[in-house]
N, C-alpha and C positions, 0 to 999 in steps of 0.2 A: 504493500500500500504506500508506505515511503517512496519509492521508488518512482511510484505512477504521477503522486503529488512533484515531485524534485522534478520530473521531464513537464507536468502542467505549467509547472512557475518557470520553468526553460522557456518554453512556450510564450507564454506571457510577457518575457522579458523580449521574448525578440520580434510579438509586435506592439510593444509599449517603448522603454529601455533604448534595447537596442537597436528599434527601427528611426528614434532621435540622434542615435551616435550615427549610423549611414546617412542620412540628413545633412546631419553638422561635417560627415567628412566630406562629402557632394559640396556644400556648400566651400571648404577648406581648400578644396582642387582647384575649383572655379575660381578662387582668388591666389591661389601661389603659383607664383613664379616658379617655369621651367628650368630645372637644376640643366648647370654648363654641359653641354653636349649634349643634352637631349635631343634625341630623334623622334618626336612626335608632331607632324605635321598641325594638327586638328590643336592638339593643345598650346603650340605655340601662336596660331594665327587666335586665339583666345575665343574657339569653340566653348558653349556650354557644358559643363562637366556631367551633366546629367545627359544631354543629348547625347555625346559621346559614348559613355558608359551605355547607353543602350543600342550602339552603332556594335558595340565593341563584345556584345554580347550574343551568345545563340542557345535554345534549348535542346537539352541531347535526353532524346525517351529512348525505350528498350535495353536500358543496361543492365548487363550481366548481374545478377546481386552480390557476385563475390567480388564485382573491382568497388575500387573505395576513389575516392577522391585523388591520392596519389595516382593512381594508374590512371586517372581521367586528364590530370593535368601532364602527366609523362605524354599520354599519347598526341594528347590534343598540344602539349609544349613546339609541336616542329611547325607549326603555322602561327608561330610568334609567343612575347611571352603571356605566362596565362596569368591574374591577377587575380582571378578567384574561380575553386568553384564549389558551389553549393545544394547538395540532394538533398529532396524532400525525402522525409524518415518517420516514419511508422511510430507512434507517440509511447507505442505498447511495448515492443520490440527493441526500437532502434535501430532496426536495418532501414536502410534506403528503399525507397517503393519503385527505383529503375529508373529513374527522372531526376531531372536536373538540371543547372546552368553552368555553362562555362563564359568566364568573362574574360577576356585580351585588353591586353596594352593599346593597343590601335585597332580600326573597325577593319582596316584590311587583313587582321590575320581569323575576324572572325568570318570575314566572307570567304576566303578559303575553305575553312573548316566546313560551313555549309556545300562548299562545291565541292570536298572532296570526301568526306568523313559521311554522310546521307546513305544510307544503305551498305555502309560499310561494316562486315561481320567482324565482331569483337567478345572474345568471350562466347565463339558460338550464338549470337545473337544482334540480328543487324538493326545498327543505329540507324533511330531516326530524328532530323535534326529539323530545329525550324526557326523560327524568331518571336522574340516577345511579344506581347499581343500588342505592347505601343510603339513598334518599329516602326510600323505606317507614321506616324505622325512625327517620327525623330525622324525619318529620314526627309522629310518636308519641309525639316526647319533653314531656316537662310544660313546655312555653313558655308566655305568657300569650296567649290568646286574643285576637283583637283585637275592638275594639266595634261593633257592626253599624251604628253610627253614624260611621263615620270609611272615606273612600275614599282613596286612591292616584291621584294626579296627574301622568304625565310629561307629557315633548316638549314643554312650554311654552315660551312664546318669551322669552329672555333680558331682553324688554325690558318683560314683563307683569310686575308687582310681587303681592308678594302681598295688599293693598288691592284695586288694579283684580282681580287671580281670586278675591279673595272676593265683592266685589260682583257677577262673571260668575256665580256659582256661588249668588247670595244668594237668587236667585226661587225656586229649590226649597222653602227653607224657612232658618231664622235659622243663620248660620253662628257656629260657637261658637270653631272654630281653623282657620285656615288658616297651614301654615308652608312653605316652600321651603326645599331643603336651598343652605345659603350656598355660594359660590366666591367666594375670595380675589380671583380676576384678574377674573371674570365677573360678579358680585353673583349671581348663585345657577345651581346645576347643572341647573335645567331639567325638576327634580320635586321633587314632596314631597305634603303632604296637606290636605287638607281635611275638618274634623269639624262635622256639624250638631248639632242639640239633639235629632233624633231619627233612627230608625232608617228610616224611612221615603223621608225627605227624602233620604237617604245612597245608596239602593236608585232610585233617577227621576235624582237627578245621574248615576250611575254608566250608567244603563239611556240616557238623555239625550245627555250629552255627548261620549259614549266615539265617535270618530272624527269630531268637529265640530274645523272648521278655523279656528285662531286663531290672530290673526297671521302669516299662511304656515305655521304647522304644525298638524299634525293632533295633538289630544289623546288620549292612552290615558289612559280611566282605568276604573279597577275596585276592586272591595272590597280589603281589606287582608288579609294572611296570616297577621301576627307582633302580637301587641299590646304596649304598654307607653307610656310617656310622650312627648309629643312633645317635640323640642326647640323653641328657642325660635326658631330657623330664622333669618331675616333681623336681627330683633331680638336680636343675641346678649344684649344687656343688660338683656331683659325676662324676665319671670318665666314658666314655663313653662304653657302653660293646662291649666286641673286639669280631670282627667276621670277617669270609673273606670276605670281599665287592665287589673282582673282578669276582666273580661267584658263581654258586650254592656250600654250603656248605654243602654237604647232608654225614650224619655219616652212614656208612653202617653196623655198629650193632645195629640199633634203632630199638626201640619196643615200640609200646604204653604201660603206665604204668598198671603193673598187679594188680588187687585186691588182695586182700589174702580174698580165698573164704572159710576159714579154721574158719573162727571168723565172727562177725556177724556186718552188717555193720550200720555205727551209721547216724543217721537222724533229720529229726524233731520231730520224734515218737523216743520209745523205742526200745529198736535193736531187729534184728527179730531172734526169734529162730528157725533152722535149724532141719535137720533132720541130726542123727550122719554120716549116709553113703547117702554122695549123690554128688560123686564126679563125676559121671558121668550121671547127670541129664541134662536133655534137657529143663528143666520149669526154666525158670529166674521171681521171685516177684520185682516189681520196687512200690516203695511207695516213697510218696512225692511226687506225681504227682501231685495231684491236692490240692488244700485245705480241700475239705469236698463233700459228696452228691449233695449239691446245684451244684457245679462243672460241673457235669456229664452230658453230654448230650448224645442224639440217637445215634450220633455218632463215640465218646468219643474211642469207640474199636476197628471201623474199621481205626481211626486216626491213633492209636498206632500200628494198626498193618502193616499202611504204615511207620513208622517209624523203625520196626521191623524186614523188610523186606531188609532193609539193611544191614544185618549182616547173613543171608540164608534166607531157607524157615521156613516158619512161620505155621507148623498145626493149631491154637488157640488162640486168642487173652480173656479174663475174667478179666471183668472189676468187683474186688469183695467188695462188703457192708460189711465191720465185722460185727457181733454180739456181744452186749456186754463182753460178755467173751473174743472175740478175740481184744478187742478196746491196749488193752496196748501192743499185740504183732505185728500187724498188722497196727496199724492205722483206721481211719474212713473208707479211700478208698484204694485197694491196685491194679493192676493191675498186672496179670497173662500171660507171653509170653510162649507159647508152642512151641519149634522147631523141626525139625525133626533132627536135629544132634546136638550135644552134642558139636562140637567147636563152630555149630554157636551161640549155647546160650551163650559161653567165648565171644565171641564178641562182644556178646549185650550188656556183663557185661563194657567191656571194652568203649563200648562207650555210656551207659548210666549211670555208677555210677560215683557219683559229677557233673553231667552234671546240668547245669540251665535249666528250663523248665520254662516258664510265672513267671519269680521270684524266683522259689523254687527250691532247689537242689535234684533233683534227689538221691537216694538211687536202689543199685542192687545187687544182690546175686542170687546165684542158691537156688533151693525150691526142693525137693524131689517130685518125678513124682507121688508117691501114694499118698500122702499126699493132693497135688494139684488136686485129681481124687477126693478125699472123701472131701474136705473144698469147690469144688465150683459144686457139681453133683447139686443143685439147682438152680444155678445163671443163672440168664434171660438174662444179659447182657452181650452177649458172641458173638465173630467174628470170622468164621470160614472162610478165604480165598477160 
């Protein structure tokens, strides 16, 4: 009977008590100042603190009743950080009743979680995610807009700086800011952002990178929800990079950046020698794809050539073994795109050369169409859409 009384007055206190301390700290956000380096778009352009908090929030039903709040914030942790979360719990019991809230630092790491986490099996039991029932009205409030030029970046690896993710991120097109949100213990919390010069470049990163594996984790990333300044993220001591915050700032001579297909492009192997005229070839070599042989699997061709297929039609995918003789020009493994037009193969170059792949940087150049007729007429390992 003690026991049942002690969880009433629990009860009691958290909607009396301590639904004034949530109040009073809402109230507390909305008036302090963003600590140096922070990277919170919404809170520094001086978003209301309640708006946000429900921007920043999603509800997750059907959970397993053996995970607890730690396994909800672990999982739910790689789409930014988590700030709280809170299951409804059985008054009798005290088990959780499978429901609940997760709440984020920023609204873009809970829009993720709604696109990727929904139906997702956990525990043998697939979440189902959705929004507060006053999201309709926060997301209506007059916030600033964000730039269609600037994406949302988690689950990065602790040990990627933000130098090496803007250089990952640089072949789209010229990166104008990249900032990670800092941690004291960890040198940064494992997301933040990245702004191009156009709007374009922002829309191929995002479309691009969003589930490519770096460093043993997979990146989320996607457009942004809340606009406003960035911080100065890693650099607390640097000046914040200037951008329009009140709307999209999209440059209308962007171009994603061009290779120069004239010279031979440098890798983890030795640079691949070209054929003199082949400037209008349809065959793009990409090397550096995988590490070696062991790599390769059944499938390994008709992958690449869904990957492929984003840039036109794809006649041919040849996944090629060198020969010892070709090991110093080619590499161990190389991979052969076949297209049927000659800009789509520019395309491919454009967005597979320096791209990351499972760790490894990508390399791409155009290959001479005879050349690629007589070096893979034996190859087994070949996908013909």
């Amino acid at each position: 009977m003690g026991v049942a009384k002690a969880r009433a007055y629990a009860q009691e206190l958290q909607q009396t008590v301590f639904k004034d301390i949530v109040a009073q700290e809402l109230v507390r956000r909305a008036e302090a100042q963003p600590l140096p380096g922070t990277v919170n778009p919404g809170l520094r352009a001086g978003v209301d603190a309640r708006t946000l908090s429900v921007l920043s929030r999603v509800y997750v039903g059907s959970i397993n009743f053996e995970l607890t709040e730690d396994h909800m914030r672990q999982v739910f942790g790689e789409f930014g950080s988590v700030c709280s979360v809170s299951m409804a719990r059985d008054t009798n019991t005290g088990r959780h009743k499978g429901f609940g809230f997760v709440e984020f630092l920023v609204p873009e790491a809970a829009a993720l979680a709604m696109e990727i986490m929904d139906g997702t099996v956990l525990g043998g039991r697939a979440l189902k995610l959705g929004r507060p029932n006053n999201y309709a009205a926060a997301i209506a409030q007059n916030f600033p807009r964000p730039p269609a030029n600037r994406i949302y970046v988690a689950n990065v690896n602790r040990a990627v700086t933000e130098s090496v993710l803007q250089e990952i991120f640089s072949p789209f097109g010229k990166v104008t800011a990249c900032v990670l949100a800092p941690d004291e213990s960890a040198g940064h919390k494992g997301w933040g952002f990245v702004e191009f010069e156009g709007a374009e470049a922002a829309e191929q990163a995002a479309q691009a990178m969003n589930g490519l594996e770096l460093a043993a984790l997979v990146l989320r990333v996607r457009a942004c929800v809340v606009g406003g300044p960035l911080g100065p993220g890693m650099a607390v001591d640097a000046e914040p990079a200037q951008s329009d915050y009140t709307g999209p700032a999209v440059q209308s001579d962007h171009s994603v950046a061009q290779p120069d297909h004239s010279v031979a492009v440098q890798s983890d192997h030795s640079a691949l020698t070209t054929e003199p005229d082949h400037s209008g070839s349809t065959v793009v070599i990409l090397s550096n794809v995988v590490g070696g042989r062991s790599d390769v699997d059944d499938d390994f061709a008709s992958d690449m050539a869904g990957e492929g297929t984003k840039c036109g039609v794809v006649c041919k995918v040849v996944v090629h073994i060198a020969t010892e003789t070709e090991l110093a020009e080619l590499g161990e493994v190389c991979v052969f795109v076949e297209y049927a037009e000659h800009e789509a193969a520019l395309r491919a170059i454009e967005l597979f050369d320096g791209r990351w792949f499972g760790g490894r940087r990508v390399a791409a150049s155009l290959f001479g169409v005879d050349r690629f007729r007589k070096l893979t007429s034996s190859d087994t390992m070949v996908f013909i859409p």
